[in-house]
N, C-alpha and C positions, 0 to 999 in steps of 0.2 A: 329397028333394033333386032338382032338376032337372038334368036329363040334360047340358043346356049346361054347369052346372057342373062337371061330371064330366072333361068335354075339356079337353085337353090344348092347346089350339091357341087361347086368347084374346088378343085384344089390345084395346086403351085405345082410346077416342074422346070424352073431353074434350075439351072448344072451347079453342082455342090464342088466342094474343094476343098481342103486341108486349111484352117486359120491360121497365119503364124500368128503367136504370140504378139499382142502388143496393147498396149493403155487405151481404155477407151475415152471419151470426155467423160465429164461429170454428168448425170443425169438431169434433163432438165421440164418439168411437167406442164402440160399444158392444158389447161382448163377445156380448150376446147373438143376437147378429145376425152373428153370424162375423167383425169386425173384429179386428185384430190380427194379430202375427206375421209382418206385413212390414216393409222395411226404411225407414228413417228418411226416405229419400225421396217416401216417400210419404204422408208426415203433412205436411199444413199447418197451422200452428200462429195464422196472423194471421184476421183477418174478410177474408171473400171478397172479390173486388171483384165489382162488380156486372152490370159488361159480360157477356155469354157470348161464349164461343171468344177469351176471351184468355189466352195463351200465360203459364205462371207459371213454370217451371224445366224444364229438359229435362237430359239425361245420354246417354253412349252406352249403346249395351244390352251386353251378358252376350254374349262371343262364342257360348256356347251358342243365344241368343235370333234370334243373326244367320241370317235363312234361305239358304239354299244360292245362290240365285242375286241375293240382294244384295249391292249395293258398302257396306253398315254399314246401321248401324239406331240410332235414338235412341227412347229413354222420356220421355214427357214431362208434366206436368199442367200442367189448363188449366180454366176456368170456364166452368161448364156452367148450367141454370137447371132446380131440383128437377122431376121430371116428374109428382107427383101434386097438388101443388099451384101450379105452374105458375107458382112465383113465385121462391120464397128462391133465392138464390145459391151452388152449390155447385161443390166440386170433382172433377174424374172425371181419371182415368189413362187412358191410351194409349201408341202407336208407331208410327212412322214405320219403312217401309224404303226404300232408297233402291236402282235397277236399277242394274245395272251402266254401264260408256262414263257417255260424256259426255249431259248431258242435251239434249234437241231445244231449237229456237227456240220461243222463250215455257214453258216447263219440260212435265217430265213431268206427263202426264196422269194420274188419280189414282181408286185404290179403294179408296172407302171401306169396310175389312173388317169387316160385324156377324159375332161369331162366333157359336157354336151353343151352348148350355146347356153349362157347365162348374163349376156349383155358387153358391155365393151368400157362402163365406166370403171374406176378404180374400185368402186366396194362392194363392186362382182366378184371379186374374188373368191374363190372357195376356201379359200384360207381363212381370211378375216368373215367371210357371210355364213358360210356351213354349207351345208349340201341339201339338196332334195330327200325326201321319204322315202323314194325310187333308189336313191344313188346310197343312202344308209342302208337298204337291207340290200342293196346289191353289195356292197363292196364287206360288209358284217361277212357275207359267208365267205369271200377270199380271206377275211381274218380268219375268219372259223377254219378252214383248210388249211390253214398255218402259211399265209405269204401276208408278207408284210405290205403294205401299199404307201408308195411314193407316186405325189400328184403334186403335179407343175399348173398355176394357177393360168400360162401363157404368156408370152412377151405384149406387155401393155398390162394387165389385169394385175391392180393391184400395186404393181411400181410404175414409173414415170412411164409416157410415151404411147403414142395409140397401139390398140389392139386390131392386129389386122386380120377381122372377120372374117373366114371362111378363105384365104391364103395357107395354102398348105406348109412352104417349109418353117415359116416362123414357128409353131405348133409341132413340126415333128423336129427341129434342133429344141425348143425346151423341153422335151418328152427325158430326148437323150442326157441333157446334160441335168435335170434333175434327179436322175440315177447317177452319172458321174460322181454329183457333188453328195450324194447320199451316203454312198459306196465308200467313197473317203470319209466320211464324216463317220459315221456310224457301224463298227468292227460286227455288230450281229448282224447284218444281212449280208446274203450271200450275191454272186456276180452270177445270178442264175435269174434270166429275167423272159416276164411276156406283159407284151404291151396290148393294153384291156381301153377300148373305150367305144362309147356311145354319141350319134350324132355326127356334131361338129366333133365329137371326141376319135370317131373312126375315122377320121379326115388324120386327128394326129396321128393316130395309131399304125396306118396305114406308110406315113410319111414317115417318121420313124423306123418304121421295119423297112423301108424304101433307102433310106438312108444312112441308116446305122451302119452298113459296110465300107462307108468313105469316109464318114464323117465322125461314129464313136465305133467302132473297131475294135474299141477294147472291151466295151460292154459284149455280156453274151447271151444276147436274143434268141431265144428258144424257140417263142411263137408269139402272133400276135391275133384277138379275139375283135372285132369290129361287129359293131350291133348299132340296129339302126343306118345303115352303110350309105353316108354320102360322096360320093367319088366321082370323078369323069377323066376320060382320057382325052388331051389336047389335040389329036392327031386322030383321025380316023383307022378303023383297023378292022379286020376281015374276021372277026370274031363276030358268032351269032349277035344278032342286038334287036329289042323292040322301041319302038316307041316313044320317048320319055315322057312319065305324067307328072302334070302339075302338084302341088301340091293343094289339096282337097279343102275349099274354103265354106264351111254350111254358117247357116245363119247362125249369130254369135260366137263363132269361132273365126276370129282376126291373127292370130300368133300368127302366121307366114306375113302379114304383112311388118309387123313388129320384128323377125327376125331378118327379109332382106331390108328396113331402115339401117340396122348395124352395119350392112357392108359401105354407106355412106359414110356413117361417123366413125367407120375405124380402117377401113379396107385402104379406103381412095388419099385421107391424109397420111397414110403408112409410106402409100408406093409414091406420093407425092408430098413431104415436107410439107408444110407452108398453107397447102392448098385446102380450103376453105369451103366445107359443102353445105353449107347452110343456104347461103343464096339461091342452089342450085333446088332445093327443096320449095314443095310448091305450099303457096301459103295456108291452105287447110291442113297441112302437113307437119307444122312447126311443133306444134304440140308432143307428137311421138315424136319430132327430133329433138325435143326436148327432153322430155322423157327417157328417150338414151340416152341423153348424153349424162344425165346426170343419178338413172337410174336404172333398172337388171330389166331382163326380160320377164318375167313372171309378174310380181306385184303391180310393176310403174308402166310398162311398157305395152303390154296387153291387156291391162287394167284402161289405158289409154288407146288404144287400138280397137277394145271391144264396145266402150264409150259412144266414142264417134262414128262408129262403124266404117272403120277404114280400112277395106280391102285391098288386096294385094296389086289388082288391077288401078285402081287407084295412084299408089305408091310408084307403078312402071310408067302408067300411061300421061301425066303430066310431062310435056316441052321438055323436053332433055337436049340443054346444051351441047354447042359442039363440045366444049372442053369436059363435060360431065360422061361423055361418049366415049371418048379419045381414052378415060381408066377402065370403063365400063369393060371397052373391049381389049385391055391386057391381061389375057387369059394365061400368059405364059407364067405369071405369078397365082393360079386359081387350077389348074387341071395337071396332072401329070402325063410326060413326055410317053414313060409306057406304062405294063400294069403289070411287071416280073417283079414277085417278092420274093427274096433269098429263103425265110425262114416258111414254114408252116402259119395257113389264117384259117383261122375258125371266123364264118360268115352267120349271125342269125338275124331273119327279117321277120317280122311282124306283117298276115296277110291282110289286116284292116289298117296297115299304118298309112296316114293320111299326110304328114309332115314330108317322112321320106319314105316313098312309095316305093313297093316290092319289085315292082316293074323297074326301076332305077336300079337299085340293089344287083338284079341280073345282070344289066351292061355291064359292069363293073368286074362281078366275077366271073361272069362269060369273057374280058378278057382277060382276065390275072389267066384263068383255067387253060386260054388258048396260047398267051404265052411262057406256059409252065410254070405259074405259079401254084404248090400242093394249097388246094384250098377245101376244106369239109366246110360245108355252106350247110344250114337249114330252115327251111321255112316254119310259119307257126300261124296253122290257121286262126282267125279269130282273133289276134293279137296285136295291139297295138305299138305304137312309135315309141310307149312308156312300159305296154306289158312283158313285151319282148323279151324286153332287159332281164328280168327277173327270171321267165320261163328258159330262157338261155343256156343260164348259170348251171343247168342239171347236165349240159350235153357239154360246154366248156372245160368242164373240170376234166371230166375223164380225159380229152382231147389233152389239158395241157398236164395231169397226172403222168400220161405218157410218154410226154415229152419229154418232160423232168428225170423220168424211170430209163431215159436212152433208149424207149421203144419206137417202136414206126408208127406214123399215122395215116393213114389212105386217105387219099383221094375221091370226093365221090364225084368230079368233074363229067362225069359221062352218066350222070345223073341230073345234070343242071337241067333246068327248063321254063321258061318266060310263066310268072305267077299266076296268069288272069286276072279278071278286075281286082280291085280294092274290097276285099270283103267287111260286109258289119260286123263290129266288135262285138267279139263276146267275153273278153276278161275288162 
């Protein structure tokens, strides 16, 4: 198996194209892909419409759901366009929060939230589940700064149909069109947007500002903020590059094996209908594929990972069939083609992150940088895959305060330079 395989950090580079309009079928759920077990709102029962980012029912959310420094929040679905096949019409969940006071002349300006890997069954959702303690004070001070935040829960999560794991474009068309269907829906926010996410969420964020020029055009992408940065490019390229490192597995720490299980239960039946990876999973294993399919990454799935002590090497090195290989290695749905983003990306890495390591993070913007992508990257010693996030938010603002103001933001690409090891945490 090749090594590329093995990373945790791919994303999609399929050629994008204009949808025409047209009906999708009715959506259809299937158990074995984690569907189910949410509430009746989020089943749509008619044939899609065909447009993407239009607005289908909204509700208020779960005062539980409402974050601390919002004036409310709504849930709402919206039509999105399938991301592996680039065509059928489907349906994705999201939410809307609204800051608090009155909104500014021409509405609040808007973050679009990709969240970070939270499992692949239906009541992962961030809609219906809530968010992490990490992911409330982080997005609280986007409220606090007056942008309202719109978050696409991803195609699969939450409504019908698998969740395909760590595939980029499905993720960055629901980024786009849950701003679409916002934008229309909601007269206080403005068509002034930057796409903010962590993780798997930089993978959308990434893919969105990648795509937003063919595919939502009309949206007006400022900048986009990626922290925690999982990325690869599918092609090799003459841009500085180290090494790539694993991600770091110490005693009682299993989550990497918990998170490449996902790309089983949700990646391979996405790019493959029909196809069935249970078999393919090795019998000490059944348990965390159990466990995802039916439950998140946090409580059930690393709750089960840290149990058994099922490491990653584990989860790779059992007999892998031909036909189990044969998706393994369709990379062209997992990395992108190049790494030129139109808009401005603010990069922060955490230098003890273990998950997604800092050394990773550079390939990445070592190529955006080399093919002219404006990127202000920064490191943070001491800081982890979850402290990042937080410490970020001080150097983010100003970056996208400027944007918003029609001012310039520099480059510090001729500052870039490979992290050295993984340091120990100290936040």
């Amino acid at each position: 198996m090749k090594q590329s395989t093995l990373c945790l950090v791919a994303v999609c580079a399929a050629a994008c194209s204009a949808v025409a309009p047209r009906m999708g079928p009715v959506p259809q759920p299937g158990p074995s892909v984690g569907d189910g077990g949410v509430p009746a709102f989020y089943t749509f029962e008619s044939r899609v419409p065909g447009t993407p980012g239009q607005m289908l029912r909204s509700e208020s959310s779960e005062a539980r759901l409402v974050l601390e420094q919002a004036a409310g929040a709504e849930r709402f679905l919206y039509t999105s366009t399938e991301g592996i096949d680039g065509e059928t019409p489907i349906v994705v969940s999201g939410e809307v929060q609204f800051p608090k006071g009155d909104a500014p002349e021409g509405g609040w300006p808007i973050v679009a939230w990709a969240h970070g890997s939270v499992g692949v069954a239906d009541v992962c959702a961030p809609s219906l589940r809530g968010r992490s303690r990490r992911d409330h004070a982080y997005l609280n001070g986007y409220l606090e700064a007056g942008f309202a935040i719109v978050a696409t829960d991803y195609q699969g999560l939450g409504t019908a149909g698998p969740h395909p794991y760590l595939t980029l474009r499905p993720v960055g068309y629901g980024v786009l069109d849950s701003v679409r269907a916002a934008l229309a829906r909601y007269p206080q926010l403005a068509n002034r947007v930057f796409v903010v996410g962590q993780s798997q969420g930089s993978q959308a964020t990434l893919a969105a500002a990648y795509w937003a020029p063919l595919y939502a055009p009309e949206v007006e992408l400022l900048g986009a903020v990626a922290t925690g940065l999982a990325a690869s490019i599918a092609e090799d390229h003459p841009a500085p590059k180290v090494e790539p490192v694993w991600p770091v597995q110490g005693e009682g720490n299993y989550i990497a094996s918990a998170v490449f299980m996902l790309q089983y239960l949700g990646s391979y039946p996405a790019i493959d209908p029909g196809f069935d990876p249970k078999p393919h999973v090795a019998e000490e294993l059944q348990s965390l594929y159990e466990a995802g399919r039916t439950g998140c990454l946090g409580p059930e799935m690393a709750e089960v990972a840290n149990r058994q002590r099922i490491t990653l090497e584990q989860v790779l090195a059992h007999p892998v069939s031909a036909e189990l290989q044969a998706r393994l290695d369709r990379w062209q749905y997992f990395s992108f083609a190049q790494a030129k983003i139109t808009v401005p990306v603010f990069s922060g890495s955490g230098l003890a992150d273990t998950l997604a390591p800092a050394a990773n993070h550079y390939n990445h913007l070592s190529a955006m940088c080399h093919q002219g992508t404006l990127v202000e990257f920064h490191y943070y010693d001491g800081h982890t895959h979850n402290s990042a996030v937080q410490r970020s938010q001080r150097d983010a603002l100003p970056f996208m305060r400027k944007l918003l103001a029609g001012e310039a933001v520099e480059s510090n690409c001729s500052e870039l330079h490979p992290p050295g090891p993984i340091q120990d945490a100290l936040y």
